[in-house]
PDBQT receptor file of N, H, CA, C and O in Angstrom, charges set to zero:
ATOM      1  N   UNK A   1     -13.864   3.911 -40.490  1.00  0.00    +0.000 N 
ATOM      2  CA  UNK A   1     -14.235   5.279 -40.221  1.00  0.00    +0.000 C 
ATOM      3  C   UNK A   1     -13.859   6.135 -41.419  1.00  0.00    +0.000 C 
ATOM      4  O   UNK A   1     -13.169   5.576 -42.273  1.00  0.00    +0.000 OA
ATOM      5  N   UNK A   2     -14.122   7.109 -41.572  1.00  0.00    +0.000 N 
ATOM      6  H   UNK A   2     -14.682   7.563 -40.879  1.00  0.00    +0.000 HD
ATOM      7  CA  UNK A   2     -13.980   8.090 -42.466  1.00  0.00    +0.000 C 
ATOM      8  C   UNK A   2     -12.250   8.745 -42.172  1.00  0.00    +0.000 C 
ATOM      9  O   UNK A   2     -11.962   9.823 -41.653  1.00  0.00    +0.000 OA
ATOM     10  N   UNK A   3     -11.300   7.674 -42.705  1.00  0.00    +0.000 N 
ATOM     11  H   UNK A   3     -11.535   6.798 -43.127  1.00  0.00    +0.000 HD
ATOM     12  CA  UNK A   3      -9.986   8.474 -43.234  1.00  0.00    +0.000 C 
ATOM     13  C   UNK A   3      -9.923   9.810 -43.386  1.00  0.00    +0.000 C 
ATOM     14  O   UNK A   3      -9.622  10.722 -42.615  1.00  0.00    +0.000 OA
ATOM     15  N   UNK A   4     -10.350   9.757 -44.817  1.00  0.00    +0.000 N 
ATOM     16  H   UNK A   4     -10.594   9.016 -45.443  1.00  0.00    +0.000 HD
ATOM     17  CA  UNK A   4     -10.151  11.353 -45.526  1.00  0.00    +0.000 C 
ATOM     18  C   UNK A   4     -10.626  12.364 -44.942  1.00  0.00    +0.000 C 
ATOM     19  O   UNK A   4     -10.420  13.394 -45.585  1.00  0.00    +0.000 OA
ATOM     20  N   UNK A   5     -11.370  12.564 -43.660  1.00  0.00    +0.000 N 
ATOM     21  H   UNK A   5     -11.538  11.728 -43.137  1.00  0.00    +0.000 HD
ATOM     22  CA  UNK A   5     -12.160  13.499 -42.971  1.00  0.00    +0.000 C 
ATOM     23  C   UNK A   5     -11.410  13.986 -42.241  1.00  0.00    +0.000 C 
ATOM     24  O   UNK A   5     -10.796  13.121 -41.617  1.00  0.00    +0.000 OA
ATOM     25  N   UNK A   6     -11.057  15.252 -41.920  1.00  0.00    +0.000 N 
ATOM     26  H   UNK A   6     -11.556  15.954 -42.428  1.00  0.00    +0.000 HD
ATOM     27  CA  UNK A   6     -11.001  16.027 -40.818  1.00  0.00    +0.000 C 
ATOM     28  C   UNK A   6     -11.556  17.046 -40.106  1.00  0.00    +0.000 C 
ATOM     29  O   UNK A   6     -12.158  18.060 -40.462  1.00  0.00    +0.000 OA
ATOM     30  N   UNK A   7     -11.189  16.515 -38.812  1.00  0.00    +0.000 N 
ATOM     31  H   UNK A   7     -10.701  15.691 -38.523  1.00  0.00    +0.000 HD
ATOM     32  CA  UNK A   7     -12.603  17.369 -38.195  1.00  0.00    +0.000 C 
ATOM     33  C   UNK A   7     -11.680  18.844 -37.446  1.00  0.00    +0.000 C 
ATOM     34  O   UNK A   7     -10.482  18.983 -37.201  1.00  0.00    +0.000 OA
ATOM     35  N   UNK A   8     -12.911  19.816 -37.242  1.00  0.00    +0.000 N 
ATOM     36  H   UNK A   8     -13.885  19.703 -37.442  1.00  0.00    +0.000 HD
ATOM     37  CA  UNK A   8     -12.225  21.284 -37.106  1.00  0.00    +0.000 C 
ATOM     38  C   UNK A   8     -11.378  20.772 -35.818  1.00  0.00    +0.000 C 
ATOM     39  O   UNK A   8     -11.580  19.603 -35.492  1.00  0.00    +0.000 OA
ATOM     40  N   UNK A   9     -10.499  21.488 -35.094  1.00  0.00    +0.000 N 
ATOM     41  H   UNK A   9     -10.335  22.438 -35.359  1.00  0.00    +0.000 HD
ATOM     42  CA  UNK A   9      -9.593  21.795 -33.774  1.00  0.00    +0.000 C 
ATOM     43  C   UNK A   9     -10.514  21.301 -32.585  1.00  0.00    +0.000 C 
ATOM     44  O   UNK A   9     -10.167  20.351 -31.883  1.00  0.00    +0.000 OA
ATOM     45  N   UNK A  10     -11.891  22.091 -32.356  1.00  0.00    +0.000 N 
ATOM     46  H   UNK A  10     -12.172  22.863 -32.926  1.00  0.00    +0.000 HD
ATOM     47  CA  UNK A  10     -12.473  21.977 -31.089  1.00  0.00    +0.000 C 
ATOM     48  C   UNK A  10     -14.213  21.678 -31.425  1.00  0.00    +0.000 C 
ATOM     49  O   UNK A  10     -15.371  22.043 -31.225  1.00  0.00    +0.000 OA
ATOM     50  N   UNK A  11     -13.189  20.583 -32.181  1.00  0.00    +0.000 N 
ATOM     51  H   UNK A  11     -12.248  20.287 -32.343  1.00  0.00    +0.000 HD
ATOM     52  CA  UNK A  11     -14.919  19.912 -32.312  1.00  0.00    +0.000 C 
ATOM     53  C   UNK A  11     -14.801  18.518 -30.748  1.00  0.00    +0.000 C 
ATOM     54  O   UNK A  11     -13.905  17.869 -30.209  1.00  0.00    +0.000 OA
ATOM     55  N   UNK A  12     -16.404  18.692 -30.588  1.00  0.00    +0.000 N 
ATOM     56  H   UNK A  12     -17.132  19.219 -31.026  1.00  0.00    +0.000 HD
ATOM     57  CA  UNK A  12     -16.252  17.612 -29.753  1.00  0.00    +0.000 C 
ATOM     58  C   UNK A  12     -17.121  16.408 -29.599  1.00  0.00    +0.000 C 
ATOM     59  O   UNK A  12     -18.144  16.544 -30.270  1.00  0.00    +0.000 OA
ATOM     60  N   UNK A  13     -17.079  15.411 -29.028  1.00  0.00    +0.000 N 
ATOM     61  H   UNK A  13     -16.248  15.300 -28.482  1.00  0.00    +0.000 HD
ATOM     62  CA  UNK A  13     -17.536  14.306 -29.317  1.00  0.00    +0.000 C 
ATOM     63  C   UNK A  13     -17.382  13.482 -28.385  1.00  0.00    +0.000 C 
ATOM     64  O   UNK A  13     -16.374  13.218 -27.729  1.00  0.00    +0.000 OA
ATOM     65  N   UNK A  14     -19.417  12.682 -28.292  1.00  0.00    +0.000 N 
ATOM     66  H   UNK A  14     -20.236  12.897 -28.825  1.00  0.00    +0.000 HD
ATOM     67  CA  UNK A  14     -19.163  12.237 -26.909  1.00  0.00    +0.000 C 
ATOM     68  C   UNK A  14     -20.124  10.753 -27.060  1.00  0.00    +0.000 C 
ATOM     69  O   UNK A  14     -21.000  10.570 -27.905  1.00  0.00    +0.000 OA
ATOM     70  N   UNK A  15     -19.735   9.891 -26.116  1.00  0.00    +0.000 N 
ATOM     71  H   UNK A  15     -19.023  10.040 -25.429  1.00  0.00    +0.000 HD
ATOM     72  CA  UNK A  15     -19.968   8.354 -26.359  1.00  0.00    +0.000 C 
ATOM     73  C   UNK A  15     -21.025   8.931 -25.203  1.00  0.00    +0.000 C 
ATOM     74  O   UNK A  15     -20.714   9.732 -24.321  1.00  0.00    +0.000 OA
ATOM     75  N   UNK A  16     -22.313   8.357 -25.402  1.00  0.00    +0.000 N 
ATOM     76  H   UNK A  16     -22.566   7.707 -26.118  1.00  0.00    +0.000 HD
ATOM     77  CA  UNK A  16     -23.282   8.259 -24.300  1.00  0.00    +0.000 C 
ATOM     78  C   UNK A  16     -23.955   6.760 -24.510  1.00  0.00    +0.000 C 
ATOM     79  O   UNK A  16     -24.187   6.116 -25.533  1.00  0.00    +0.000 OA
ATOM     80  N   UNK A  17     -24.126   6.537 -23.396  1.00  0.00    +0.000 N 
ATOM     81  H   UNK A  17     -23.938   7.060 -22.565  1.00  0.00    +0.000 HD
ATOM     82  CA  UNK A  17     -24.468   5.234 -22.719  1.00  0.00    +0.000 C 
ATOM     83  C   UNK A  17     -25.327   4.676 -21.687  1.00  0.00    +0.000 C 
ATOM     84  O   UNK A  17     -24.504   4.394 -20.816  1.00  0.00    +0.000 OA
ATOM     85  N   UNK A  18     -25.808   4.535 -21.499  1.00  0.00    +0.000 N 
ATOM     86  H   UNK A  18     -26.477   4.764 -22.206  1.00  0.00    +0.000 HD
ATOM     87  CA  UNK A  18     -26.706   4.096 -19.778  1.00  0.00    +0.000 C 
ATOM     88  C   UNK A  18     -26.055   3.846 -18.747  1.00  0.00    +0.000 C 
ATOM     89  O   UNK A  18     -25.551   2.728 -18.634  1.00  0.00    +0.000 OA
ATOM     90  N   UNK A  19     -25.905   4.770 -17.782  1.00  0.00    +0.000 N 
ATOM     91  H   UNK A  19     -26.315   5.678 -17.874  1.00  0.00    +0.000 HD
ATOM     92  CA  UNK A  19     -24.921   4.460 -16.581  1.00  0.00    +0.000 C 
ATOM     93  C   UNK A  19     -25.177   3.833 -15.687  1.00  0.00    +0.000 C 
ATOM     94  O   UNK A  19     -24.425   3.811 -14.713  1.00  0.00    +0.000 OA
ATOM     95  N   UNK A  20     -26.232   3.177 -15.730  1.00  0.00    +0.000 N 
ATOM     96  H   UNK A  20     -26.843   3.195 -16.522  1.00  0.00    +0.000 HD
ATOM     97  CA  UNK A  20     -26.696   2.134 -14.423  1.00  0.00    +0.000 C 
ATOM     98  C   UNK A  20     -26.178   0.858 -14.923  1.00  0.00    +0.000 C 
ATOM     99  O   UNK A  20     -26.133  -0.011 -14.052  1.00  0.00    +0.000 OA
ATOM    100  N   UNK A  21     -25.616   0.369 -16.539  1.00  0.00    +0.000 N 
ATOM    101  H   UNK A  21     -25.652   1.075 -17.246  1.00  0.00    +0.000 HD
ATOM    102  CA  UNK A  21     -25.299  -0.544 -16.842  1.00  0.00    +0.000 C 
ATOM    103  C   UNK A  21     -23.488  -0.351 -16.839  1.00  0.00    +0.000 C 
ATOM    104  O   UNK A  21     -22.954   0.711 -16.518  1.00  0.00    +0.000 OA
ATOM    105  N   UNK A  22     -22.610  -1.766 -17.318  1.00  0.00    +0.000 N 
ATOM    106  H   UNK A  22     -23.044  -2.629 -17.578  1.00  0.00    +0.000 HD
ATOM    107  CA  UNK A  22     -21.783  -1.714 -16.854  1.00  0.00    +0.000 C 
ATOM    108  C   UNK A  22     -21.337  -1.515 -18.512  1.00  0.00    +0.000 C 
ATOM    109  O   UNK A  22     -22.166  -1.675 -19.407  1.00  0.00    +0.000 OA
ATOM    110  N   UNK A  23     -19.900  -1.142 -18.781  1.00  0.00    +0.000 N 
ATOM    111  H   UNK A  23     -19.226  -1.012 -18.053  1.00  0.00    +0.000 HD
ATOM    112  CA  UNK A  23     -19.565  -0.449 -20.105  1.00  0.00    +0.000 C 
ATOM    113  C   UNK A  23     -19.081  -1.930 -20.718  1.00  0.00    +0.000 C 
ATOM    114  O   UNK A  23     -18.358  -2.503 -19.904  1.00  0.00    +0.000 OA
ATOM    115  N   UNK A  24     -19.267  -2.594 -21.784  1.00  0.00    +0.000 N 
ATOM    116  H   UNK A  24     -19.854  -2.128 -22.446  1.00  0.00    +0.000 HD
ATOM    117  CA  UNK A  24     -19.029  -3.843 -22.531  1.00  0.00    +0.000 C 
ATOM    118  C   UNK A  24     -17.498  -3.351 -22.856  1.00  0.00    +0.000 C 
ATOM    119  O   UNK A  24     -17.286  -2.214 -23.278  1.00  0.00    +0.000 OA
ATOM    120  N   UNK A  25     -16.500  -4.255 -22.637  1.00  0.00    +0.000 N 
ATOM    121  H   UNK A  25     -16.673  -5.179 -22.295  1.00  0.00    +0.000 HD
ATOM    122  CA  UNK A  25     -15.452  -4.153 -23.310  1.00  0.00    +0.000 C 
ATOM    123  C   UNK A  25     -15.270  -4.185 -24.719  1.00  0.00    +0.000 C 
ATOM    124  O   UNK A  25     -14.127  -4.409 -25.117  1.00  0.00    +0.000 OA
ATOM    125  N   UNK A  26     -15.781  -4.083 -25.188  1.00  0.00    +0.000 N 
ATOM    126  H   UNK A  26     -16.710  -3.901 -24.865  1.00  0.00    +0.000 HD
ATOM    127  CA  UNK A  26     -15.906  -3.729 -26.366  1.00  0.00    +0.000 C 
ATOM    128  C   UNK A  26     -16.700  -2.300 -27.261  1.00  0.00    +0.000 C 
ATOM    129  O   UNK A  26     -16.608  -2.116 -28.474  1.00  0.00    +0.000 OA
ATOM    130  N   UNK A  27     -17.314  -1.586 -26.468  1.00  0.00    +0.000 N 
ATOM    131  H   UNK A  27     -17.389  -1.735 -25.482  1.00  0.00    +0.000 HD
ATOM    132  CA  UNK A  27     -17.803  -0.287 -26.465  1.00  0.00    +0.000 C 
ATOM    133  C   UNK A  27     -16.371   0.363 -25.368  1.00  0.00    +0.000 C 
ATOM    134  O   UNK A  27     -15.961   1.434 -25.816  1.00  0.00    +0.000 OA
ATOM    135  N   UNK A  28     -15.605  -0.102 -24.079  1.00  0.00    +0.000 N 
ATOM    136  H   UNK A  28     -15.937  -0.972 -23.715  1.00  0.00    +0.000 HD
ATOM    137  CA  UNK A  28     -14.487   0.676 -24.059  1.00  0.00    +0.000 C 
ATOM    138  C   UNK A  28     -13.417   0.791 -24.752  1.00  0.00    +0.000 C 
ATOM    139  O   UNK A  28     -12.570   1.679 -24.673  1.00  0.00    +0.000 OA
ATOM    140  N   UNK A  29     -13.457  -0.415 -25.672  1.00  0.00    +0.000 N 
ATOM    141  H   UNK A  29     -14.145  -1.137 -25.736  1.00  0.00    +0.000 HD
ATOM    142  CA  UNK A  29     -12.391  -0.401 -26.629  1.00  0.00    +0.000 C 
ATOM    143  C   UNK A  29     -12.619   0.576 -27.662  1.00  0.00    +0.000 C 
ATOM    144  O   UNK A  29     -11.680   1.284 -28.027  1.00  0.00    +0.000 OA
ATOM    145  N   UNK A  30     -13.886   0.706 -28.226  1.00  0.00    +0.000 N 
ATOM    146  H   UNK A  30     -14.648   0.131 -27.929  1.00  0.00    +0.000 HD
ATOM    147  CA  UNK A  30     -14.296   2.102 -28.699  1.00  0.00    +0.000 C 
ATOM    148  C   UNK A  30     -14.157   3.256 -28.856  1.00  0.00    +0.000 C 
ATOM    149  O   UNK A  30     -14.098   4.029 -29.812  1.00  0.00    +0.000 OA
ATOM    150  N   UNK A  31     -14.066   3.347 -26.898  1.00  0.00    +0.000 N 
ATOM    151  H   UNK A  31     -14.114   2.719 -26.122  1.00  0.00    +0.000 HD
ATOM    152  CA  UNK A  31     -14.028   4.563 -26.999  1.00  0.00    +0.000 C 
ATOM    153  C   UNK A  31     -12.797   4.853 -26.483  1.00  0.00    +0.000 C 
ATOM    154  O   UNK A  31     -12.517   6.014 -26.185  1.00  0.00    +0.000 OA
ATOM    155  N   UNK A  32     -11.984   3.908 -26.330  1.00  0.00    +0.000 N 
ATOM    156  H   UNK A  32     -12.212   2.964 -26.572  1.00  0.00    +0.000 HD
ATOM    157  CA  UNK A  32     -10.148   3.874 -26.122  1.00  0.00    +0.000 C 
ATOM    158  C   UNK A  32      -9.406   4.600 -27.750  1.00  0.00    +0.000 C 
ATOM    159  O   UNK A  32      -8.512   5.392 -28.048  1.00  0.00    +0.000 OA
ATOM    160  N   UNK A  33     -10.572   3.626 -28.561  1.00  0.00    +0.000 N 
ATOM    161  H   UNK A  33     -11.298   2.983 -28.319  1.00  0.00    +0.000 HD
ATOM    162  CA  UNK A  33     -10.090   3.917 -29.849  1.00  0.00    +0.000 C 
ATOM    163  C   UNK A  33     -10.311   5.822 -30.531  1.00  0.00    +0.000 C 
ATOM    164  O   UNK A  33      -9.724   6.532 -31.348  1.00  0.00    +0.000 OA
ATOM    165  N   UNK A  34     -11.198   5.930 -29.835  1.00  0.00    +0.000 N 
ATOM    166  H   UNK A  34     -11.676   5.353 -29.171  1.00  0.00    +0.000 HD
ATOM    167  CA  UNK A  34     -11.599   7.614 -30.402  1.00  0.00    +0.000 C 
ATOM    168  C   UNK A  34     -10.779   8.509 -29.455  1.00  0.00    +0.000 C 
ATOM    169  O   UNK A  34     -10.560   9.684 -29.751  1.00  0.00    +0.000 OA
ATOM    170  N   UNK A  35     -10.375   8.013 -28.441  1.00  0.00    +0.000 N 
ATOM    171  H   UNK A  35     -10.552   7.059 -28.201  1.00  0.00    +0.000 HD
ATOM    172  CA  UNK A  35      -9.751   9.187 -27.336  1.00  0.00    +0.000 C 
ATOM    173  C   UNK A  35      -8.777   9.055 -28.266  1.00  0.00    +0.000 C 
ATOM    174  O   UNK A  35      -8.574  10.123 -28.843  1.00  0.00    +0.000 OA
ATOM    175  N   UNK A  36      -7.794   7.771 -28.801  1.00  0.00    +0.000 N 
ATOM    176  H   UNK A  36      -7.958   6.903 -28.333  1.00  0.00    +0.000 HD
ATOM    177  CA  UNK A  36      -6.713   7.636 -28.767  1.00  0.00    +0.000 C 
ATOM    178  C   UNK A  36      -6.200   8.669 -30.484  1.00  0.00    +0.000 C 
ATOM    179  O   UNK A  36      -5.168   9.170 -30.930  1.00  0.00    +0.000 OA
ATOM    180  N   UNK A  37      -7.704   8.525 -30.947  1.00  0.00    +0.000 N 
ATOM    181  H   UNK A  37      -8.542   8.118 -30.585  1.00  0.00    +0.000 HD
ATOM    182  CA  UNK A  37      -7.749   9.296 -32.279  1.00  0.00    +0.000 C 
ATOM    183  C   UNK A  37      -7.253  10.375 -32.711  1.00  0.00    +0.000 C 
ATOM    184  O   UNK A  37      -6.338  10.764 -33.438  1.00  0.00    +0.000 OA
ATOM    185  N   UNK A  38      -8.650  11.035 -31.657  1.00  0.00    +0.000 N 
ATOM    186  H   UNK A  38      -9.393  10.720 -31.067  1.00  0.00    +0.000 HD
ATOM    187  CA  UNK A  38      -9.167  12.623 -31.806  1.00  0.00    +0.000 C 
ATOM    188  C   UNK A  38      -8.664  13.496 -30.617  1.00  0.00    +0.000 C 
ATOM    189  O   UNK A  38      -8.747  14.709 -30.423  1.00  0.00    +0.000 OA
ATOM    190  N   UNK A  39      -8.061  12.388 -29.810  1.00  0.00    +0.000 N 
ATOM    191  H   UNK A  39      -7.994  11.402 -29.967  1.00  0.00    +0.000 HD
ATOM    192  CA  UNK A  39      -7.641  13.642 -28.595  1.00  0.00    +0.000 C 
ATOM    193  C   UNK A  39      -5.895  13.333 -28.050  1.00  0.00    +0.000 C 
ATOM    194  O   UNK A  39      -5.601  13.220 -26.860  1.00  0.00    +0.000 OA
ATOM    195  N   UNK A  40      -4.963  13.242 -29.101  1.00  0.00    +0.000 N 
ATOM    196  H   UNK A  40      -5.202  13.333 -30.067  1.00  0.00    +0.000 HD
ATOM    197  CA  UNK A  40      -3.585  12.253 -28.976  1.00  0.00    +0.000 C 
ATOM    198  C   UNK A  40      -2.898  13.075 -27.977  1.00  0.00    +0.000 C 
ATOM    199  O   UNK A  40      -1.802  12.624 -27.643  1.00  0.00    +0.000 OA
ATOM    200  N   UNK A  41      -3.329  14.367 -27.313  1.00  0.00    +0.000 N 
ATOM    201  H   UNK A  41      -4.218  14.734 -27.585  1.00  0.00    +0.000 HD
ATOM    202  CA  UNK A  41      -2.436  14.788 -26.299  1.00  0.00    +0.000 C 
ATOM    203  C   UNK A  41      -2.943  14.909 -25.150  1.00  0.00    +0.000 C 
ATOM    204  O   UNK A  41      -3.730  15.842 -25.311  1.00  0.00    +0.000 OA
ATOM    205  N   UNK A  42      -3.027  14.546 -23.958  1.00  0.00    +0.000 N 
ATOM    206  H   UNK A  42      -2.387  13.788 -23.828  1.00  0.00    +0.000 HD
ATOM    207  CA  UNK A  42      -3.765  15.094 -22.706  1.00  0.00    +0.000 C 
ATOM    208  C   UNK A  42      -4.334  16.276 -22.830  1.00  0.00    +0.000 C 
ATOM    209  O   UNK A  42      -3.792  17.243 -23.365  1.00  0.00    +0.000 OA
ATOM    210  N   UNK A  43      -5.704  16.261 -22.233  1.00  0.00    +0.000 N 
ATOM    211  H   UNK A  43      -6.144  15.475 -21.798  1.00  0.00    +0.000 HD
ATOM    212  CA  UNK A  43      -5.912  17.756 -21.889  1.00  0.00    +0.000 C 
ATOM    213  C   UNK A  43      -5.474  18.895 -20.940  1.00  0.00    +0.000 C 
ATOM    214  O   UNK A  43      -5.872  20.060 -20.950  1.00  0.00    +0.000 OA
ATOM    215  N   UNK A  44      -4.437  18.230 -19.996  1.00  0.00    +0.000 N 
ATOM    216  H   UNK A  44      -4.113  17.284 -19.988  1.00  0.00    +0.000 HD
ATOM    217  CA  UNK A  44      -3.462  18.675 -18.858  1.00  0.00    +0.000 C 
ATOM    218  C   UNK A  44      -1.808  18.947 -19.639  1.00  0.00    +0.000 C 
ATOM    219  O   UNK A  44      -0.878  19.429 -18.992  1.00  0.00    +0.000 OA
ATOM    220  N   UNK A  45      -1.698  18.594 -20.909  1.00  0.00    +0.000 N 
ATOM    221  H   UNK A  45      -2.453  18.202 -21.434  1.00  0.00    +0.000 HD
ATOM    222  CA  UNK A  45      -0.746  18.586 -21.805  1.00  0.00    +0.000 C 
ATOM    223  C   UNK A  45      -1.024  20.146 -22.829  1.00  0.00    +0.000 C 
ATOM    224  O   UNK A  45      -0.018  20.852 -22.893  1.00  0.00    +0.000 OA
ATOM    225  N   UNK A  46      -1.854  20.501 -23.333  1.00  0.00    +0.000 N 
ATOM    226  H   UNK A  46      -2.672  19.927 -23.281  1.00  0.00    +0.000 HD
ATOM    227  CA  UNK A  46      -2.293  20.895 -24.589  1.00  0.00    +0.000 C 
ATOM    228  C   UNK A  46      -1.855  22.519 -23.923  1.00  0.00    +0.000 C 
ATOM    229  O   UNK A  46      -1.969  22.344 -22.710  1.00  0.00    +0.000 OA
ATOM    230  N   UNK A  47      -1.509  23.679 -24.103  1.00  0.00    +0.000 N 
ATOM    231  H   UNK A  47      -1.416  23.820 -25.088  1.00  0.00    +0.000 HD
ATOM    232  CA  UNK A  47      -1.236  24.833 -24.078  1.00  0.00    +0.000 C 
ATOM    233  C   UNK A  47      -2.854  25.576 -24.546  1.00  0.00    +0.000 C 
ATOM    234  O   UNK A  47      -3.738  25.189 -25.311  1.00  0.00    +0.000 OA
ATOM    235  N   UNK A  48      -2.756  26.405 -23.957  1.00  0.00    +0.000 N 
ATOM    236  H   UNK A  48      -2.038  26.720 -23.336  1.00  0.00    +0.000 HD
ATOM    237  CA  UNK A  48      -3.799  27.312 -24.504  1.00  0.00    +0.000 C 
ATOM    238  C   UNK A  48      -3.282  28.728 -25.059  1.00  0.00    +0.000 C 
ATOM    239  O   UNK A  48      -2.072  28.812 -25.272  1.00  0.00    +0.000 OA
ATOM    240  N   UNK A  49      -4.019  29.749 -25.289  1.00  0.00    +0.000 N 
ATOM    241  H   UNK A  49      -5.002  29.681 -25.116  1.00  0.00    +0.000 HD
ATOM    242  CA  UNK A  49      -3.407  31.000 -26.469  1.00  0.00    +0.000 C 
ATOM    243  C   UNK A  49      -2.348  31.323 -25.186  1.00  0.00    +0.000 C 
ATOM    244  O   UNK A  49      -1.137  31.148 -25.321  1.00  0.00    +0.000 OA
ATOM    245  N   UNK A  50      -2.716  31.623 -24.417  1.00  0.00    +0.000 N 
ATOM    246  H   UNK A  50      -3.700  31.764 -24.308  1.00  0.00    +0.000 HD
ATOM    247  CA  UNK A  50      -2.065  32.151 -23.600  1.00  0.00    +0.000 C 
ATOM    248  C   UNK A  50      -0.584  31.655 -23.317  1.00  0.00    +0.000 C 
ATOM    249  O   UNK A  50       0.192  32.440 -22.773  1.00  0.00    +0.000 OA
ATOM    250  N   UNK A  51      -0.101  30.190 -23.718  1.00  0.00    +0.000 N 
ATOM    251  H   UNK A  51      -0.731  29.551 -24.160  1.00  0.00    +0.000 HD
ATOM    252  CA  UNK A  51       1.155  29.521 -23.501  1.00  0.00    +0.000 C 
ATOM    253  C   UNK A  51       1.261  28.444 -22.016  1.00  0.00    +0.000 C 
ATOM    254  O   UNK A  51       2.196  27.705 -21.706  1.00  0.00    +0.000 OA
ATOM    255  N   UNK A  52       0.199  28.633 -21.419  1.00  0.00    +0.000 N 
ATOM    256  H   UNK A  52      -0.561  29.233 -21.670  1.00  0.00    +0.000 HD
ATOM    257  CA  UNK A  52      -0.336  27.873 -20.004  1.00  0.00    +0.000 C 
ATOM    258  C   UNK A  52      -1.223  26.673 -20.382  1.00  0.00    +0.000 C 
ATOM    259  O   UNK A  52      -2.099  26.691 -21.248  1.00  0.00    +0.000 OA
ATOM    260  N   UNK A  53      -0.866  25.605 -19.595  1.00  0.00    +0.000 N 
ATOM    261  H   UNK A  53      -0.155  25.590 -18.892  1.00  0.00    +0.000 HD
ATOM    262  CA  UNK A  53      -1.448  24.416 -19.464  1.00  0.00    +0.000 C 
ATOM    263  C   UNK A  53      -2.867  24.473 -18.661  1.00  0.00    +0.000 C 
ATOM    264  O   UNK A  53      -2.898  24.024 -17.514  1.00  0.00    +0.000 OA
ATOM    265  N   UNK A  54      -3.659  24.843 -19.061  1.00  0.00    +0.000 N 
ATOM    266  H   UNK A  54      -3.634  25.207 -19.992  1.00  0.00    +0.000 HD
ATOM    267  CA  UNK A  54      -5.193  24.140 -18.233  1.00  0.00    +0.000 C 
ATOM    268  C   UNK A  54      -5.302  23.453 -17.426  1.00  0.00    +0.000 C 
ATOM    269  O   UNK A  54      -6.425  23.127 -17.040  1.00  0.00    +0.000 OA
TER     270      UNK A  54
């Protein structure tokens, strides 16, 4: 993947797929790998301006 890149704060990004089929372990490993990337804190974790959890 592109190391040297960083992407803005609230950029977002999304795995689409055919949902009548079943997800290949290896496309969830994928996308285990990009959550684990681009999103390293819960979204029930993360504070907003305000100082409150979402």
């Amino acid at each position: 993947m592109l190391a040297n890149h960083e992407l803005p704060p609230e950029t977002n990004i999304y795995a689409v797929y055919p949902h009548n089929r079943h997800l290949s372990p290896k496309v969830r490993a994928f996308v285990d790998m990009l959550v684990d990337a681009f999103l390293p804190v819960p979204p029930w974790e993360r504070a907003t301006d305000q100082g409150r959890v979402r």
